[in-house]
N, CA, C and O atoms as a GROMACS GRO file, in nm:
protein
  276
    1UNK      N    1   1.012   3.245   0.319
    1UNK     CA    2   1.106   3.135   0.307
    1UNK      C    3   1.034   3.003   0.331
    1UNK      O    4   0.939   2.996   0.410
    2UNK      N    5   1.082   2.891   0.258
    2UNK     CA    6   1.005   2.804   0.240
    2UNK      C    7   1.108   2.690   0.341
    2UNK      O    8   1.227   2.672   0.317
    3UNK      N    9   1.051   2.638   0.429
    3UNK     CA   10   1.095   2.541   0.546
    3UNK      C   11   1.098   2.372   0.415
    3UNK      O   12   1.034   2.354   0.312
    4UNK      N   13   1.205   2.279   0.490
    4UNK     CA   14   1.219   2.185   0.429
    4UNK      C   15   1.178   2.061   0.520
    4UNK      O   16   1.188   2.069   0.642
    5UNK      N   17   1.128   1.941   0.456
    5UNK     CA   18   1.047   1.836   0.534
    5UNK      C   19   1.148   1.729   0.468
    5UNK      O   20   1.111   1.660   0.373
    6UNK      N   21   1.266   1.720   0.517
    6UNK     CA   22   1.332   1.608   0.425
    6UNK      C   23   1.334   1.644   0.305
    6UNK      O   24   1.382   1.758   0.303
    7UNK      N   25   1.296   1.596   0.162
    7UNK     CA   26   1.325   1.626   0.048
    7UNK      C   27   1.166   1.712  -0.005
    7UNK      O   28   1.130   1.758  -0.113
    8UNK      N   29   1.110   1.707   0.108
    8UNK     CA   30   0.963   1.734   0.050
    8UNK      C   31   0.913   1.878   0.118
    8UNK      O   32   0.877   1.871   0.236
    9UNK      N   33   0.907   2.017   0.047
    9UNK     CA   34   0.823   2.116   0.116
    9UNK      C   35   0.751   2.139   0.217
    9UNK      O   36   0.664   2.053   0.220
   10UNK      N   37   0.742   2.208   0.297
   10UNK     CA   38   0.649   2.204   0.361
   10UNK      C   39   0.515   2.207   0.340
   10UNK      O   40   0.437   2.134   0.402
   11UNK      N   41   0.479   2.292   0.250
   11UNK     CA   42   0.348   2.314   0.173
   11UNK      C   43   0.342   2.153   0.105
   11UNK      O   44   0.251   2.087   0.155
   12UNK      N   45   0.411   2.091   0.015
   12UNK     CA   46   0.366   1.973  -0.024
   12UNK      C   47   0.373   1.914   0.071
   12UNK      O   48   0.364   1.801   0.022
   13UNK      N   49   0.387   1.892   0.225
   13UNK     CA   50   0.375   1.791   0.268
   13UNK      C   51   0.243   1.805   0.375
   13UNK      O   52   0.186   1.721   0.445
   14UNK      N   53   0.227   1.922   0.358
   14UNK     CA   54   0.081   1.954   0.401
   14UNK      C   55  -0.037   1.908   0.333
   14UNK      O   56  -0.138   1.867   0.390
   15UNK      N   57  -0.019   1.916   0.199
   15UNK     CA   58  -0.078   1.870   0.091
   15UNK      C   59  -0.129   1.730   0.100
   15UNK      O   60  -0.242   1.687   0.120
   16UNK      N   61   0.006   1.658   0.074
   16UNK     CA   62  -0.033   1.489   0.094
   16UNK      C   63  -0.082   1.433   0.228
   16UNK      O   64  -0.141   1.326   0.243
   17UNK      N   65  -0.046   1.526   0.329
   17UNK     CA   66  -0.116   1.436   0.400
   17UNK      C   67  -0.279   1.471   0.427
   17UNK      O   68  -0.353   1.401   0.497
   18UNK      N   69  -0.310   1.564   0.374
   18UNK     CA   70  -0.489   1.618   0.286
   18UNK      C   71  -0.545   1.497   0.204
   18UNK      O   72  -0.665   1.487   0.178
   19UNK      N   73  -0.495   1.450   0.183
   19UNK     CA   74  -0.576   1.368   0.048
   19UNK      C   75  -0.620   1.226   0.104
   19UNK      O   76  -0.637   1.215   0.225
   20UNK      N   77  -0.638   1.127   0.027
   20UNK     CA   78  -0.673   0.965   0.064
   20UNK      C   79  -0.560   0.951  -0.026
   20UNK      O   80  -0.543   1.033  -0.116
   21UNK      N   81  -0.497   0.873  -0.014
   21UNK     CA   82  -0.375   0.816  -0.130
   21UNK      C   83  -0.483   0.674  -0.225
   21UNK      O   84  -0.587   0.613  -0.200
   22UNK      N   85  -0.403   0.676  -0.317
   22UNK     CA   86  -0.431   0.562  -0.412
   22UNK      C   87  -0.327   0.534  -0.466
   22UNK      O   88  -0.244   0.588  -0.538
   23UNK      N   89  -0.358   0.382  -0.390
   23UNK     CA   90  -0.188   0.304  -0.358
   23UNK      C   91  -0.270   0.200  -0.482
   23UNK      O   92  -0.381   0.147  -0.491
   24UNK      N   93  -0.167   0.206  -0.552
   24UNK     CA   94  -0.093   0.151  -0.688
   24UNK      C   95   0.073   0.037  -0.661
   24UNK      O   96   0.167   0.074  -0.592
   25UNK      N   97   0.069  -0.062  -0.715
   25UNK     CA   98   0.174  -0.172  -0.673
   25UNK      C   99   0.244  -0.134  -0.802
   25UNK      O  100   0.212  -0.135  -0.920
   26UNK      N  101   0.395  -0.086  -0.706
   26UNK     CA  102   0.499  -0.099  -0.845
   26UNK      C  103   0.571  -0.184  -0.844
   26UNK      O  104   0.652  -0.176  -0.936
   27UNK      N  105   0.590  -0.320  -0.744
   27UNK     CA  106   0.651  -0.406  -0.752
   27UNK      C  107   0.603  -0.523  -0.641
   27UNK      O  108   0.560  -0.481  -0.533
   28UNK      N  109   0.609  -0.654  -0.662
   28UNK     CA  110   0.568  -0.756  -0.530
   28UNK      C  111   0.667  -0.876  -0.563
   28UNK      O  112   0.713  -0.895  -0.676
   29UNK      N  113   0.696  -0.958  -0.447
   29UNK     CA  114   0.770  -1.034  -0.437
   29UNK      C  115   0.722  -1.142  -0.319
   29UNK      O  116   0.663  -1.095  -0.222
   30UNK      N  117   0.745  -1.280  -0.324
   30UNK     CA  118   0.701  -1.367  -0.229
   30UNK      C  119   0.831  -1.376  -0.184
   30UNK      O  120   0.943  -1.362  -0.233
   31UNK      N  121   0.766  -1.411  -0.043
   31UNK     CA  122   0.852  -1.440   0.077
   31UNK      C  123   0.790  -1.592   0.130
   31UNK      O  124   0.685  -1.654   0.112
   32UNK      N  125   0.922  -1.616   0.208
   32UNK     CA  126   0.859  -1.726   0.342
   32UNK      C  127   0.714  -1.651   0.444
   32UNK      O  128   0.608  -1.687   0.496
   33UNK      N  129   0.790  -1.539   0.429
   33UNK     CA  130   0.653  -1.496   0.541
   33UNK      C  131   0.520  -1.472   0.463
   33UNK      O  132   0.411  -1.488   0.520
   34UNK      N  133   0.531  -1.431   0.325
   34UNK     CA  134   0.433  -1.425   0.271
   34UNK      C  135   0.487  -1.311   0.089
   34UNK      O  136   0.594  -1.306   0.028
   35UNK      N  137   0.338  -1.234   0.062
   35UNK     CA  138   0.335  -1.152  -0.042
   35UNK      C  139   0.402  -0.993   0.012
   35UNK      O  140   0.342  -0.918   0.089
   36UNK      N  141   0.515  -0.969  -0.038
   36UNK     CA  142   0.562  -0.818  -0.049
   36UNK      C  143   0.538  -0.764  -0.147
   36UNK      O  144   0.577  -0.796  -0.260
   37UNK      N  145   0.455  -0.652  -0.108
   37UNK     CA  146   0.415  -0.546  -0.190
   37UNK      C  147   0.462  -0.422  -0.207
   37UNK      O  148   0.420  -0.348  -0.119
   38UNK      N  149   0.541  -0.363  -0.297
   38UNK     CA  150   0.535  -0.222  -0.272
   38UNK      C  151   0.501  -0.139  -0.368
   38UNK      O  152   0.516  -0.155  -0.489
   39UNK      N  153   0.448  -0.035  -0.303
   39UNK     CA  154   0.328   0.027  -0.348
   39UNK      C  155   0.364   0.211  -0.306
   39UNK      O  156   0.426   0.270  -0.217
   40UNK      N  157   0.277   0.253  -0.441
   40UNK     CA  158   0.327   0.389  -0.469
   40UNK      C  159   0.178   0.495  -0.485
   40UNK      O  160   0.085   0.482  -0.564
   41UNK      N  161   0.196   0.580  -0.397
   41UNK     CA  162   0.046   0.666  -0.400
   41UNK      C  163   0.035   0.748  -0.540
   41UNK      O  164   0.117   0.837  -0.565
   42UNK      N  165  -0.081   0.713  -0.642
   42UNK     CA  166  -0.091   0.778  -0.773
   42UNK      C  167  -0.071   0.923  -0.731
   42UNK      O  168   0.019   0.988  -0.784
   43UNK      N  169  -0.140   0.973  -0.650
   43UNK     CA  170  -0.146   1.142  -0.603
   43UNK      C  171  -0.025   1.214  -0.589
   43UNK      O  172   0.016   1.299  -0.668
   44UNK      N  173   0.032   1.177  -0.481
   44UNK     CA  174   0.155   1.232  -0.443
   44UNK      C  175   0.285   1.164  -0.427
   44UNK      O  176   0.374   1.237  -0.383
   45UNK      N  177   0.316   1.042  -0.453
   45UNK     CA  178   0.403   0.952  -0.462
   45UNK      C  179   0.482   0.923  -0.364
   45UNK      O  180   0.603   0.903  -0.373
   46UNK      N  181   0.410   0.919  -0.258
   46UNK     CA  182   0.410   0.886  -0.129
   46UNK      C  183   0.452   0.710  -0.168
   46UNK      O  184   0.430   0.670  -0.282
   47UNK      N  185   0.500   0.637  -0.086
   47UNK     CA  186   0.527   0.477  -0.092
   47UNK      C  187   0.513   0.385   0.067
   47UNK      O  188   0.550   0.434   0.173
   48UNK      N  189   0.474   0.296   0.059
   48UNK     CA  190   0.462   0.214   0.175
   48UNK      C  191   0.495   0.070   0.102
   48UNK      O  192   0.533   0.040  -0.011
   49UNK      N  193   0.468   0.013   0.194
   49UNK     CA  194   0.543  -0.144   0.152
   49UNK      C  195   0.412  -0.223   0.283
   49UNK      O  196   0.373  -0.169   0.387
   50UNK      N  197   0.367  -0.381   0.221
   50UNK     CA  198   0.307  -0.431   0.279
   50UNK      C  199   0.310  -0.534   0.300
   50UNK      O  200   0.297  -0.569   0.183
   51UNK      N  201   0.316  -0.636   0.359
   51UNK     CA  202   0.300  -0.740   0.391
   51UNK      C  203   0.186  -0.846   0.388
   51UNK      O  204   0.164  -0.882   0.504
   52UNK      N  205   0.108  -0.906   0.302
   52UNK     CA  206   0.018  -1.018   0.281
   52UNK      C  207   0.091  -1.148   0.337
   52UNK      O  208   0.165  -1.209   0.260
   53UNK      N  209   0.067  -1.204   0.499
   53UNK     CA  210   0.091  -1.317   0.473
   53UNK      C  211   0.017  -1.436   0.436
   53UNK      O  212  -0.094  -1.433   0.384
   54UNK      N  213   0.086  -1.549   0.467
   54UNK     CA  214   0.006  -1.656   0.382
   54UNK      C  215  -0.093  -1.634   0.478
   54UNK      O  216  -0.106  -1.511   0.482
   55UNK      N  217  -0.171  -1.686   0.561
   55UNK     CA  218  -0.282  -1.649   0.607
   55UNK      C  219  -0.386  -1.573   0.536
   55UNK      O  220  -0.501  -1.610   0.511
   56UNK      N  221  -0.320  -1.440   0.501
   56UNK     CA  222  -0.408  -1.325   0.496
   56UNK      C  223  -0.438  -1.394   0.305
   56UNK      O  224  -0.543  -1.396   0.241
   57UNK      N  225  -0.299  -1.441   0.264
   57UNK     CA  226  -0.354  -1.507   0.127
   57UNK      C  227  -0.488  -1.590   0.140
   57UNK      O  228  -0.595  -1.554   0.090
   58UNK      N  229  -0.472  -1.692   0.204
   58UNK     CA  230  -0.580  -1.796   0.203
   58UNK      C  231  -0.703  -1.752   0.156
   58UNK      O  232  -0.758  -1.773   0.048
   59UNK      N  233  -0.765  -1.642   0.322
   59UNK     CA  234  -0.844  -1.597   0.302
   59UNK      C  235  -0.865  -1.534   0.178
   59UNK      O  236  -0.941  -1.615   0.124
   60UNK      N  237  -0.847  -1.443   0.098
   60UNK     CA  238  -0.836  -1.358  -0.051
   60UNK      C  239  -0.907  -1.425  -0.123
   60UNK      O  240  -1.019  -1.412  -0.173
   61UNK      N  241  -0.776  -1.546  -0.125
   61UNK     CA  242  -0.855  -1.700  -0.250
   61UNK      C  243  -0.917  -1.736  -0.229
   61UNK      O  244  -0.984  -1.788  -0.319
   62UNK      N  245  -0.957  -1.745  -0.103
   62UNK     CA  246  -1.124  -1.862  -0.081
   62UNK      C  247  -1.241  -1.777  -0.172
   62UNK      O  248  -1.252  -1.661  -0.210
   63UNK      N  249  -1.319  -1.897  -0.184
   63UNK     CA  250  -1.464  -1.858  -0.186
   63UNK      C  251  -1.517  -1.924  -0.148
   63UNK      O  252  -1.478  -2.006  -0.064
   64UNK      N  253  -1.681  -1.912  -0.216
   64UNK     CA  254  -1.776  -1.984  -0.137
   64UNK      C  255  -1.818  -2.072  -0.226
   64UNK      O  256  -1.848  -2.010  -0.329
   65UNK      N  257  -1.841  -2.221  -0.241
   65UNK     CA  258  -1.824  -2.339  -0.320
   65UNK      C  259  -2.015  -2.361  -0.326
   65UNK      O  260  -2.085  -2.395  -0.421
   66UNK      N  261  -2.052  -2.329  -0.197
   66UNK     CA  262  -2.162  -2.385  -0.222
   66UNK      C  263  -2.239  -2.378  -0.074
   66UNK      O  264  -2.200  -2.290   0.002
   67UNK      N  265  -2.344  -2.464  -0.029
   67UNK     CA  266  -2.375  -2.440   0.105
   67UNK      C  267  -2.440  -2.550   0.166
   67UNK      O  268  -2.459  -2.653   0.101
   68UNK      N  269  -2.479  -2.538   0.298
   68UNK     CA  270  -2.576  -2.669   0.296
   68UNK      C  271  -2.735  -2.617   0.329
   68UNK      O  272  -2.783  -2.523   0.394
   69UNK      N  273  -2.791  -2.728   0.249
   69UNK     CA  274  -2.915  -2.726   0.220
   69UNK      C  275  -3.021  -2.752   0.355
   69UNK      O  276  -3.143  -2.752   0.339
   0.00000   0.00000   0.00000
């Protein structure tokens, strides 16, 4: 008999949590606080949701312009 994990097997949920996920964005949205992301694991379709705030933007966009000599 096969035990239930919420909607997910037991055996599959043994499974996913085996792997590295590869989180894929199926949707984002700006906020006051910043970039919402949510995001869907290609493997097992596992989902999390993330938070980029502006801060963490800044940094992303910067680069490096140049230096001193």
């Amino acid at each position: 008999m096969t035990q239930k994990t919420g909607s997910m097997r037991t055996e599959e949920f043994i499974q996913a949590a085996k792997h590295t996920h590869e989180w894929g964005i199926e949707s984002s949205h700006s906020t006051s606080a910043g970039q919402v992301e949510y995001l869907r694991c290609l493997v097992c379709a596992s989902r999390r949701v993330e938070l980029k705030t502006t801060a963490e933007q800044a940094v992303l966009q910067s680069r490096a312009m140049g230096g001193w000599n």
